[in-house]
Structures are given as structure tokens and as C-alpha cells.
C-alpha positions as a Markdown table, in Angstrom:
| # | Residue | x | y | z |
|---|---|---|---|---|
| 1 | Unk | 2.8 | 7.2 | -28.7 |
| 2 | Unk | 0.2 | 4.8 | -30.2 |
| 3 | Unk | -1.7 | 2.4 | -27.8 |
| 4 | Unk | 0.1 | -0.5 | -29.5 |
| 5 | Unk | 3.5 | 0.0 | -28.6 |
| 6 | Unk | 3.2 | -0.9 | -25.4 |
| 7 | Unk | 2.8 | -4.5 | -23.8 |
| 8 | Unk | -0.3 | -5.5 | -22.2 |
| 9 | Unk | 1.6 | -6.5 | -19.2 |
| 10 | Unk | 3.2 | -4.0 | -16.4 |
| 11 | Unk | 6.9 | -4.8 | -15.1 |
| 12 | Unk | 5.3 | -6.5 | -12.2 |
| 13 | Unk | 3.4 | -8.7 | -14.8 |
| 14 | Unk | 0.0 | -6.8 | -14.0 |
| 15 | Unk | -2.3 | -6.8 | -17.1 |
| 16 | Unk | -3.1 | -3.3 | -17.7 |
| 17 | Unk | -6.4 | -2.4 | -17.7 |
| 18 | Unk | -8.7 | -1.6 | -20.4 |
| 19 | Unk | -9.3 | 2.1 | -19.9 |
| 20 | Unk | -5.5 | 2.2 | -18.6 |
| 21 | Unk | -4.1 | 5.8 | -19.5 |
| 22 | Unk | -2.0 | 5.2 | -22.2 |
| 23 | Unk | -1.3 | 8.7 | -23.3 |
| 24 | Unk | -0.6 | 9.8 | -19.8 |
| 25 | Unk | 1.2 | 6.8 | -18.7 |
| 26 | Unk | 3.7 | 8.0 | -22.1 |
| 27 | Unk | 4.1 | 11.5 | -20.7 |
| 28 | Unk | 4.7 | 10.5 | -17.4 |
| 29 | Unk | 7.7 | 7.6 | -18.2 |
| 30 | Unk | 9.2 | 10.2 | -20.6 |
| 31 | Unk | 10.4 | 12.2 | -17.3 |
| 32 | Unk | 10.3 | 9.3 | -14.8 |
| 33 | Unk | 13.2 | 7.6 | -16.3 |
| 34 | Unk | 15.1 | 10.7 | -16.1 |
| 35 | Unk | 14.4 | 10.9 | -12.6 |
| 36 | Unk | 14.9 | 7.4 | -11.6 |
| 37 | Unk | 18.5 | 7.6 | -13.4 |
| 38 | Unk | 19.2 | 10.8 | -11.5 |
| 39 | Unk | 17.8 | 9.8 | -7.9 |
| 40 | Unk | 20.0 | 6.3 | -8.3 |
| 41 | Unk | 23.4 | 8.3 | -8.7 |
| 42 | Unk | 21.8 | 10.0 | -5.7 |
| 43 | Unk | 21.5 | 6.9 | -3.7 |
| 44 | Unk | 24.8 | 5.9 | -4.4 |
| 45 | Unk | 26.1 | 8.4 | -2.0 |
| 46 | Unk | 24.3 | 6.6 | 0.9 |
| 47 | Unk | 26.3 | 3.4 | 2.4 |
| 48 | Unk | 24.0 | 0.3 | 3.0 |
| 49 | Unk | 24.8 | 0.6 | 6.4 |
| 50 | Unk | 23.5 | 4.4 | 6.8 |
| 51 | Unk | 19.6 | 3.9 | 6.9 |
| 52 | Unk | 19.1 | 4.6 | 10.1 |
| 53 | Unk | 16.8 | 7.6 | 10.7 |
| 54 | Unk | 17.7 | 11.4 | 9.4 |
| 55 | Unk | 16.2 | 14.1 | 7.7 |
| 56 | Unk | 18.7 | 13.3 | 4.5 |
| 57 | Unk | 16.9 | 9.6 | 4.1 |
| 58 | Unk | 13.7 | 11.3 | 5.0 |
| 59 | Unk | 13.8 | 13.2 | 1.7 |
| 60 | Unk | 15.5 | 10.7 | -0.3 |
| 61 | Unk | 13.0 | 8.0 | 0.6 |
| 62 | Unk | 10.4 | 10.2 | -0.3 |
| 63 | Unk | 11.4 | 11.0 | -3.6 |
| 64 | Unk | 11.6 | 6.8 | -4.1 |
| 65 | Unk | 14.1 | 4.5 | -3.5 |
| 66 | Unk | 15.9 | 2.8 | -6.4 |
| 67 | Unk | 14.1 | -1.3 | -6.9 |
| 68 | Unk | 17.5 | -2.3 | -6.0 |
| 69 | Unk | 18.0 | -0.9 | -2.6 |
| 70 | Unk | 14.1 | -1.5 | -1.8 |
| 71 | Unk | 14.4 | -4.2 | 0.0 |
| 72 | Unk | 17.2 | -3.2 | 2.4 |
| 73 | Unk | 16.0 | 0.4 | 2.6 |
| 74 | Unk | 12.6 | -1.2 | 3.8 |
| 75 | Unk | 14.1 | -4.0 | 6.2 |
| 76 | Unk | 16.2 | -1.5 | 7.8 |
| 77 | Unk | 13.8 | 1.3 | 8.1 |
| 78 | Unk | 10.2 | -0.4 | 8.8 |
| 79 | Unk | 12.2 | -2.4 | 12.3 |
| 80 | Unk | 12.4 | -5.9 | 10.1 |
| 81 | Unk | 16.0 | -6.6 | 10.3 |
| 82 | Unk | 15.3 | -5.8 | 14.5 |
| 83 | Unk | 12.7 | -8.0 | 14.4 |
| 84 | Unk | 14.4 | -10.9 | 12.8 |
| 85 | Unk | 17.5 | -10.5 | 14.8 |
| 86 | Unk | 15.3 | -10.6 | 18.1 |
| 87 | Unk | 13.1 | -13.4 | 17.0 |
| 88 | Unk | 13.9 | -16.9 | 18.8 |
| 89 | Unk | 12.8 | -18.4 | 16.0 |
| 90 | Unk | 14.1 | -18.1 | 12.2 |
| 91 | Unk | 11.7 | -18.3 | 9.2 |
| 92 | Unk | 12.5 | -21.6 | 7.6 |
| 93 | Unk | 12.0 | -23.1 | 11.5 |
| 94 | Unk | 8.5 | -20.8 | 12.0 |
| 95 | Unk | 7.4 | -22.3 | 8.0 |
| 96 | Unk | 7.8 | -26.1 | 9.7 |
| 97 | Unk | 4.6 | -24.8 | 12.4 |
| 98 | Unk | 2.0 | -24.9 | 9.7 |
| 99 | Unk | -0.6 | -27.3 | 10.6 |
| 100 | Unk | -3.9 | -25.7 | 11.7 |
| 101 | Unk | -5.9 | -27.7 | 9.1 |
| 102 | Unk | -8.9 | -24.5 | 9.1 |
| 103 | Unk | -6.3 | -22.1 | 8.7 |
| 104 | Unk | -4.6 | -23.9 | 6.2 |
| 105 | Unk | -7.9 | -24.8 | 4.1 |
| 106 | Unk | -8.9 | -20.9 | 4.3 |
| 107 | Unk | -5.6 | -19.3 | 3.1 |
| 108 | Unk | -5.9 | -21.8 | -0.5 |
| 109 | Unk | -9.1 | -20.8 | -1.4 |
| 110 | Unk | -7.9 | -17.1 | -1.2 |
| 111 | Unk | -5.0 | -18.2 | -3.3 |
| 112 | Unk | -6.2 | -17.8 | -6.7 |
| 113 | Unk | -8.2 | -14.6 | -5.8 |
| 114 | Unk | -4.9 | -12.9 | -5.4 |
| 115 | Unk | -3.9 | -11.0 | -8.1 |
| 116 | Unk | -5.9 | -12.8 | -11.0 |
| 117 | Unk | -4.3 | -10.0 | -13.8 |
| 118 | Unk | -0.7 | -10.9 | -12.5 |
| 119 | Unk | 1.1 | -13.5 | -15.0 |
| 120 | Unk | 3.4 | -14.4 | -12.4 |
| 121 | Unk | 1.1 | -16.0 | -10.0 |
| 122 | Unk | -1.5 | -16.9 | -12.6 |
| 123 | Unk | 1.1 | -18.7 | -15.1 |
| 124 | Unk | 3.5 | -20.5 | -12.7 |
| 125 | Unk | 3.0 | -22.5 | -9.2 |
| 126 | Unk | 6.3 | -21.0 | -7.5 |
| 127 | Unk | 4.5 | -17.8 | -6.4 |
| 128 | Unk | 1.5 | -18.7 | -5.1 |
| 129 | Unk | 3.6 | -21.4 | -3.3 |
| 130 | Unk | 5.3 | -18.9 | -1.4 |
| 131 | Unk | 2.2 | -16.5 | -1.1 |
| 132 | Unk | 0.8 | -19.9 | 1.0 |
| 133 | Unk | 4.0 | -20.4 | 3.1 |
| 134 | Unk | 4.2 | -16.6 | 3.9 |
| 135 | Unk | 1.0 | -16.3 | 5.1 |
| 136 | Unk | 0.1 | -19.5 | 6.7 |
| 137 | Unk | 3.2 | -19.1 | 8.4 |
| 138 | Unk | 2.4 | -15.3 | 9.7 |
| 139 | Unk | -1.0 | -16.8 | 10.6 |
| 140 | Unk | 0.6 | -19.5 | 12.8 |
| 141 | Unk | 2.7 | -17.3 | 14.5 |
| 142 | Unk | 0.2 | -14.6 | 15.2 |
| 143 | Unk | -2.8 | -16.6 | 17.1 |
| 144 | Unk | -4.6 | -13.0 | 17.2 |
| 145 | Unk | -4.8 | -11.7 | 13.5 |
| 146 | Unk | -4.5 | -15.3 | 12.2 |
| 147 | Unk | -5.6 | -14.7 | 8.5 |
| 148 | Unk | -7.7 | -12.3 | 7.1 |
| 149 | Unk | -8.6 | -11.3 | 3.4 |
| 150 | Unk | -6.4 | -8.0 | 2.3 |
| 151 | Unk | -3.1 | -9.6 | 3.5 |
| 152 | Unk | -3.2 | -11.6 | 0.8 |
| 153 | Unk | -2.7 | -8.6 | -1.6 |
| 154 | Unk | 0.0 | -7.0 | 0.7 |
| 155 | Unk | 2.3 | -10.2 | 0.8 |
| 156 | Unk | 1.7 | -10.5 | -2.6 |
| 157 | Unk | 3.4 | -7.5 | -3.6 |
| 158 | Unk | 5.7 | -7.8 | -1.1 |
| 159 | Unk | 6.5 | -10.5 | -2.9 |
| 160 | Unk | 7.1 | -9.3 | -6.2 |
| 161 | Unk | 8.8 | -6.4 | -4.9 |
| 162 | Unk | 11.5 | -8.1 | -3.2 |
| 163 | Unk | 11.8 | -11.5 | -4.8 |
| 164 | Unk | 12.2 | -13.0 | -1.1 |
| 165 | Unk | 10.1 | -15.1 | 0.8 |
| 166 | Unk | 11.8 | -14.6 | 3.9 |
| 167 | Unk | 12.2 | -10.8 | 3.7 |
| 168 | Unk | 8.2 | -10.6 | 2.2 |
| 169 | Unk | 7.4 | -12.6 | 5.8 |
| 170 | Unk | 9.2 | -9.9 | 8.4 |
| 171 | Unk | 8.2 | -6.9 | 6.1 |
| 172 | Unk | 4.6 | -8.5 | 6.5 |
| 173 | Unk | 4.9 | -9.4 | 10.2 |
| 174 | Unk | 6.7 | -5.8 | 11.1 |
| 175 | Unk | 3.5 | -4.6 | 8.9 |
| 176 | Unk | 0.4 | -6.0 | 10.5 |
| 177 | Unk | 1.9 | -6.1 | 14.4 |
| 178 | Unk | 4.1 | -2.8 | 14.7 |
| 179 | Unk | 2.7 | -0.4 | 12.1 |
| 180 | Unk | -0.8 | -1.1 | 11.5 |
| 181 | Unk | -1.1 | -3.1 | 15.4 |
| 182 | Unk | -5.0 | -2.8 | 15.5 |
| 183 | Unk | -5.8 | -3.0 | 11.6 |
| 184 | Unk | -5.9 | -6.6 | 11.5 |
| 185 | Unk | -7.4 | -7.9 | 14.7 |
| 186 | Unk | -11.3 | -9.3 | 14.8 |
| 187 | Unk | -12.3 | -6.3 | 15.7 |
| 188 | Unk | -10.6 | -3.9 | 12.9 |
| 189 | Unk | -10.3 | -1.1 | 15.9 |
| 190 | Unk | -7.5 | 0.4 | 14.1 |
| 191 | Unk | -8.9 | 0.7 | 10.9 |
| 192 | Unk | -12.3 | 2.0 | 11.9 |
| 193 | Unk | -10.7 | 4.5 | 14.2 |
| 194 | Unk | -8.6 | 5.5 | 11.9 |
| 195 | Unk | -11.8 | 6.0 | 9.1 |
| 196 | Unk | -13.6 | 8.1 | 11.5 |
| 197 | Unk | -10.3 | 10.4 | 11.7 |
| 198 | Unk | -10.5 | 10.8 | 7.6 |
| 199 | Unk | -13.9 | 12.1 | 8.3 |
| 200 | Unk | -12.7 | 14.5 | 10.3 |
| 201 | Unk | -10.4 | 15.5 | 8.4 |
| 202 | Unk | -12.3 | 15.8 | 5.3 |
| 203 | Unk | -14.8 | 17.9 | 7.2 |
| 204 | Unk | -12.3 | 20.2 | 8.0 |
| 205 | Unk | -10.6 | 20.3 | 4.7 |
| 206 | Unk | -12.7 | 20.0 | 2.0 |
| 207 | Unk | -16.1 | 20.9 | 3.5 |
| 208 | Unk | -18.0 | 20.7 | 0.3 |
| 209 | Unk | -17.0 | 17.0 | -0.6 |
| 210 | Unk | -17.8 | 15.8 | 3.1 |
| 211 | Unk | -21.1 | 17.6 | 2.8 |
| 212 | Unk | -21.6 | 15.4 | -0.6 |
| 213 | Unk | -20.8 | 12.4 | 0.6 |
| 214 | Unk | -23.0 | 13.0 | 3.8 |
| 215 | Unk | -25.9 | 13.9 | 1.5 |
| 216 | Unk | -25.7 | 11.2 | -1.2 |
| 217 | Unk | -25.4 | 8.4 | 2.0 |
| 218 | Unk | -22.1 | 7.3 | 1.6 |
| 219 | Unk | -20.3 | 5.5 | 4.6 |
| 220 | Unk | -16.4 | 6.3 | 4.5 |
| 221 | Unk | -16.0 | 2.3 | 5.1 |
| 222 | Unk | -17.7 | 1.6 | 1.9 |
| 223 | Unk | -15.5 | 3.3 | -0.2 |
| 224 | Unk | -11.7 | 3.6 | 1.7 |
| 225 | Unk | -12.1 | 0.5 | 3.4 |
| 226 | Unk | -10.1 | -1.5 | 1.0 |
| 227 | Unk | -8.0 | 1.5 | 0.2 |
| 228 | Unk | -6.4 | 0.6 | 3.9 |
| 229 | Unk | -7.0 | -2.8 | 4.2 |
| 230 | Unk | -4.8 | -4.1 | 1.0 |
| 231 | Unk | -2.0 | -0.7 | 1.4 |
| 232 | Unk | -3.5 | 1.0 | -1.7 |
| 233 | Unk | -2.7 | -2.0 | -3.9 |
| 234 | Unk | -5.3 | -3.3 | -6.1 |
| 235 | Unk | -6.4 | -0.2 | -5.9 |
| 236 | Unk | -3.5 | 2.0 | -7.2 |
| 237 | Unk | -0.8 | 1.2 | -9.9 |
| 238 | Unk | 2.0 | -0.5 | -8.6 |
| 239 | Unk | 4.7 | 2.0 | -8.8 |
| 240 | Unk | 2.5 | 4.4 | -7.2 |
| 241 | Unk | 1.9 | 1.6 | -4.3 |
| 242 | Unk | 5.4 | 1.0 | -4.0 |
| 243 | Unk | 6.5 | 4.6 | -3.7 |
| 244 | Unk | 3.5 | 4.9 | -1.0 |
| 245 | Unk | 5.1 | 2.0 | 0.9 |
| 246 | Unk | 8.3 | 3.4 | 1.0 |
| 247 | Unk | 7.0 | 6.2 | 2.5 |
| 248 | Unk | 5.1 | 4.0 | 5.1 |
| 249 | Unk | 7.6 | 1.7 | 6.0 |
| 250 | Unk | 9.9 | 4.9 | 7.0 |
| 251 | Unk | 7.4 | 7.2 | 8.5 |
| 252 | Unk | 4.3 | 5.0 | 9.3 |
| 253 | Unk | 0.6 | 4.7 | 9.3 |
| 254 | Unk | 0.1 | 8.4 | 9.0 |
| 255 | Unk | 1.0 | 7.9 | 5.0 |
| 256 | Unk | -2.4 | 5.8 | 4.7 |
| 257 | Unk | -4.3 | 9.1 | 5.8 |
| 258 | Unk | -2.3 | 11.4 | 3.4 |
| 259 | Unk | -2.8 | 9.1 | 0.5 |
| 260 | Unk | -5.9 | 8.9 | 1.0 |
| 261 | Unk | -7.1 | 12.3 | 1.6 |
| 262 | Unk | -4.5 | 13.3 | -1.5 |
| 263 | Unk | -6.7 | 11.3 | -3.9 |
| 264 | Unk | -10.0 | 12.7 | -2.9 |
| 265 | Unk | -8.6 | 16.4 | -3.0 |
| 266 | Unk | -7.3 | 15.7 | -6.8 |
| 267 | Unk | -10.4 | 13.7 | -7.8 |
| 268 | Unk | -12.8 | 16.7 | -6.3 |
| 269 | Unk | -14.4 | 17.5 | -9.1 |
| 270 | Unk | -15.4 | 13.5 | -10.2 |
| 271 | Unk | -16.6 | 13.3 | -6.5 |
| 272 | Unk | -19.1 | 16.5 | -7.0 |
| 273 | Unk | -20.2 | 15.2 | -10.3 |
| 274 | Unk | -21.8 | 12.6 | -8.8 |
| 275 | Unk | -25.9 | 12.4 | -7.9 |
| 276 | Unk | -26.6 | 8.8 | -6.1 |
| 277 | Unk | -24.7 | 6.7 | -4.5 |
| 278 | Unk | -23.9 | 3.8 | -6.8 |
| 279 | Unk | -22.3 | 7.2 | -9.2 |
| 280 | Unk | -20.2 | 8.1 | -5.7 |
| 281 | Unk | -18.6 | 4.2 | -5.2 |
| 282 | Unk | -17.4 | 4.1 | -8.6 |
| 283 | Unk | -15.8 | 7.2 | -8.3 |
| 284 | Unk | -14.0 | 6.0 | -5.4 |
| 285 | Unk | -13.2 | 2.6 | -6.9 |
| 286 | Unk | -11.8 | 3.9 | -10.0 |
| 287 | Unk | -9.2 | 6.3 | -8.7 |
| 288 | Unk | -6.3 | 4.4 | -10.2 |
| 289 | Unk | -6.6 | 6.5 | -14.3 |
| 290 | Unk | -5.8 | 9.9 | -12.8 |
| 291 | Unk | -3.0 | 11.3 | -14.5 |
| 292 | Unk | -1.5 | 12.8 | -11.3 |
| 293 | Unk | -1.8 | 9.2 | -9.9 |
| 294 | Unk | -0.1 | 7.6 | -12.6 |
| 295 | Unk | 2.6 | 9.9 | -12.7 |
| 296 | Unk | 3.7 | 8.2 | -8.8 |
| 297 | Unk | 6.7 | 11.0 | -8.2 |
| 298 | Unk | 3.8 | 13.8 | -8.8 |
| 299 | Unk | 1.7 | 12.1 | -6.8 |
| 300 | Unk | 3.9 | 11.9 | -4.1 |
| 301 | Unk | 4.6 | 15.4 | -4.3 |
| 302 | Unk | 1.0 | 16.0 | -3.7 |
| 303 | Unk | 0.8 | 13.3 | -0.6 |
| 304 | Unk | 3.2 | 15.8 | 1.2 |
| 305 | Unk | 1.5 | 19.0 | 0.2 |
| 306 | Unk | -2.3 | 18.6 | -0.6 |
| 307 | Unk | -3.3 | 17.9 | 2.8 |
| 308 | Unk | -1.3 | 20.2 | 4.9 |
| 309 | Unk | 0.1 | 19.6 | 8.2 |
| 310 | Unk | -1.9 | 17.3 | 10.6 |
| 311 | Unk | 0.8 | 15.2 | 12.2 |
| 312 | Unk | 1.0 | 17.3 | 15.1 |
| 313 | Unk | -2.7 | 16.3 | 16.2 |
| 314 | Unk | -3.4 | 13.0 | 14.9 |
| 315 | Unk | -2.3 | 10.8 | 18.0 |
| 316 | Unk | -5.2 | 13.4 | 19.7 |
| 317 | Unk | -7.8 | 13.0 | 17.2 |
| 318 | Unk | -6.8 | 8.8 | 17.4 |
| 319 | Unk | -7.4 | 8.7 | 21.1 |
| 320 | Unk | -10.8 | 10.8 | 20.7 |
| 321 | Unk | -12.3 | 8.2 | 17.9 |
| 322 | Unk | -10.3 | 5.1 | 18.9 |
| 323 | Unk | -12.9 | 2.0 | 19.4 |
């Protein structure tokens, strides 16, 4: 199908960009849609009130919920709804804390960094209006993590993905202090432990790129930091992001690793290709063309399968690199 008959703009009202895969992205919704259609008559077998943990949501989650259970699935299964219910306090009364002038001044300018290529908060004041209240009001809440750049691209699409300014808040909250607990503190502790734990798990899997990327000089932080930090968005295309966080929302952080090691196994040969290290970064910044990473139900196929079983001993490797 000819690059022209598609719009410039994503469902999610991301510009595409331009070296964006047309001719893949074709091949890959000519099967999608057939599979979205036949995973929501599967979904309708599953009663709102039955998301509590089994090995039947398990699968189903991973093979991607349906955009109009997502934000249910994702409040029941991440702990939000708990966390809402236990809270002594209800969003709209938490919103009416905001007034730490400092954190207030640094959450605006952030504002229009978020998503420049997305109509929706470049075109209209309503979203980044609530982009502000969500956050300011997780930072005022949260004296520890306060604000820090990255959750600005996470309650963003949480955002967008559930049309809900109260749900984006708990999803975000449940995110940062029950998921990811140590990602977002000064220190990071979380997020460098759990880079030192891809190393080792590169090492162990794909010897040959760990002994690239040792030789060229590349640290892991400079190129998967953001990968962690922002969820994969802004870094992957939004369906693909989405289906990720369905994933991590059900089964937590241990999704991050997968991803992540799932995109360096597939783009293996790019990574080789490379001679110095300004070659290597650009290869890690521009994994989002892939084929098998536009094609999101492939790619989640892969997350499950490319990088083998490691569950069993990542709390051990955790506690052996944790900061």
C-alpha cells in the first residue's frame, strides 16, 4: 500500500516519523485486526469482576487486552483499585494540596517537552492541564520521588490510554511506589541495580554483543536508561508500549528486563555492525522501525521466548547488584 494512504498521525495522535515503516506497519495491521477482533470475542467470556490473578488472565493479558477493558484490566490487576479504596484521601481532595511553588514551577516547564509529536497535547490546553494536575499532585503526595523527568512521558500515555485523570493518577502512583519502588527516588537505586542485572544477563546470553558493547565503551546507562525510565514509550510505538504495560501492570518489573533484552537479541546484527560509539547509541536509540517491533503481538511473542527463563533467579541476581 502506497505511503500516501495513510495519515501522518497514529490513533493516539503521535506524528509518525519520517523513516516510519510504512510497508511493514501494512503487513502487520492486515493480521492485527484479525486478531484484535478474535481476542475481543475472547475477552468477552471474562466478567469484569474476574481479574483477579490465574493462569487463564495470564495468557489472555499477554496476548493484549481489548482498549476497552484496559483500563479496568490494569486498575484491577496492577493493585490501583486497592490502593484507591485504602487511600484516606480521594483524588479530587489530594488535587486541592498543590502548592509547593518549586515543584509547581518545575513540572510547567516540562509541560511542553512532553510529547511534542502528539496533536492532542500540542493542539489543545485540556491535556496538558491534566498532565499538570496528575503529576503535581503525585509529587505532593509523594515527598520522596517528588517529580522527576520520565514521569512526565508515563502519565502522559496513561493518559491517552485511559481518558481518565483520576484512573492515569493511581495507575501512576501504584507505578512509581509499588512496582518500580526504588526507580524514582534521588538515588535511582532501582534502576541502576536493575542495569547492572541486564549486563549480566546479556553476558550470559548473548556473549558476543556484551563483548561489543564492552569493547566499543558503551555504558548500559547510556543507552537503556530511558528505555526504563519513560516504560519504553518515546522509545517504542505506542501499541507496542501499551501491550508492554499490560504485561507489566499484571506480572511486574521483570517485563522491563525482557523487553529490553528482547530488542537487543532481534536487533543483533545492527548492534555488531557498529565500529564506534556514537554508531552503537544510535542503534540503541532507533529501535522503534524494526519490523518485529512494529508488529506488537510478534513482539510480544518474542518478549516471552527470546530470553528464556530467568525469573527464578532474578530476586538473587537483584540482591547481589542492588545499590
Amino acid at each position: 500500500m502506497a505511503k500516501s494512504s495513510y495519515s501522518k498521525v497514529d490513533e493516539y495522535g503521535f506524528e509518525r516519523p519520517d523513516n516510519f515503516n510504512y510497508e511493514a506497519y501494512d503487513e502487520f495491521m492486515s493480521k492485527y485486526m484479525r486478531i484484535l477482533t478474535r481476542r475481543s470475542l475472547r475477552w468477552n467470556t471474562i466478567k469484569d469482576s474476574s481479574y483477579g490473578k490465574s493462569n487463564t488472565l495470564k495468557r489472555f493479558i499477554r496476548k493484549g487486552i481489548p482498549s476497552d477493558r484496559r483500563v479496568a484490566v490494569w486498575m484491577s490487576t496492577s493493585g490501583a483499585n486497592k490502593l484507591r479504596e485504602e487511600s484516606p484521601y480521594t483524588y479530587q481532595e489530594l488535587k486541592k494540596k498543590i502548592s509547593n511553588k518549586g515543584l509547581i514551577d518545575t513540572i510547567q516547564i516540562d509541560l511542553p517537552r512532553t510529547f511534542p509529536d502528539n496533536i492532542y497535547f500540542t493542539n489543545h490546553e485540556h491535556l496538558p492541564q491534566q498532565l499538570f494536575n496528575v503529576l503535581a499532585t503525585f509529587a505532593h503526595q509523594n515527598t520522596e520521588v517528588g517529580y522527576c523527568q520520565g514521569l512526565n512521558y508515563i502519565a502522559g500515555l496513561l493518559l491517552l490510554a485511559t481518558k481518565s485523570e483520576e484512573a492515569s493518577f493511581w495507575l501512576l502512583k501504584t507505578l512509581v511506589e509499588k512496582i518500580l519502588p526504588k526507580y524514582y527516588i534521588p538515588s535511582m537505586s532501582g534502576l541502576l541495580t536493575d542495569l547492572d542485572v541486564l549486563n549480566v544477563l546479556i553476558q550470559k546470553s548473548e556473549p558476543a554483543i556484551h563483548q561489543h558493547i564492552q569493547n566499543i565503551g558503551m555504558p548500559w546507562a547510556l543507552g537503556t536508561t530511558k528505555w526504563f525510565i519513560c516504560l519504553y514509550s518515546e522509545v517504542l510505538p505506542t501499541e507496542t508500549v501499551l501491550r508492554i504495560w499490560d504485561c507489566l501492570f499484571y506480572e511486574g518489573s521483570k517485563i522491563l528486563l525482557r523487553v529490553a533484552i528482547t530488542l537487543i537479541k532481534i536487533h543483533k546484527p545492527l548492534i555488531l555492525q557498529t565500529s564506534e560509539l556514537s554508531e552503537l547509541i544510535a542503534c540503541f536509540r532507533n529501535m522503534r522501525s524494526h519490523e518485529n517491533v512494529i508488529n506488537c503481538h510478534q513482539f510480544m511473542t518474542d518478549v516471552f521466548k527470546l530470553p528464556g527463563s530467568f525469573s527464578s533467579n532474578l530476586d538473587k541476581l537483584r540482591r547481589k547488584h542492588q545499590k
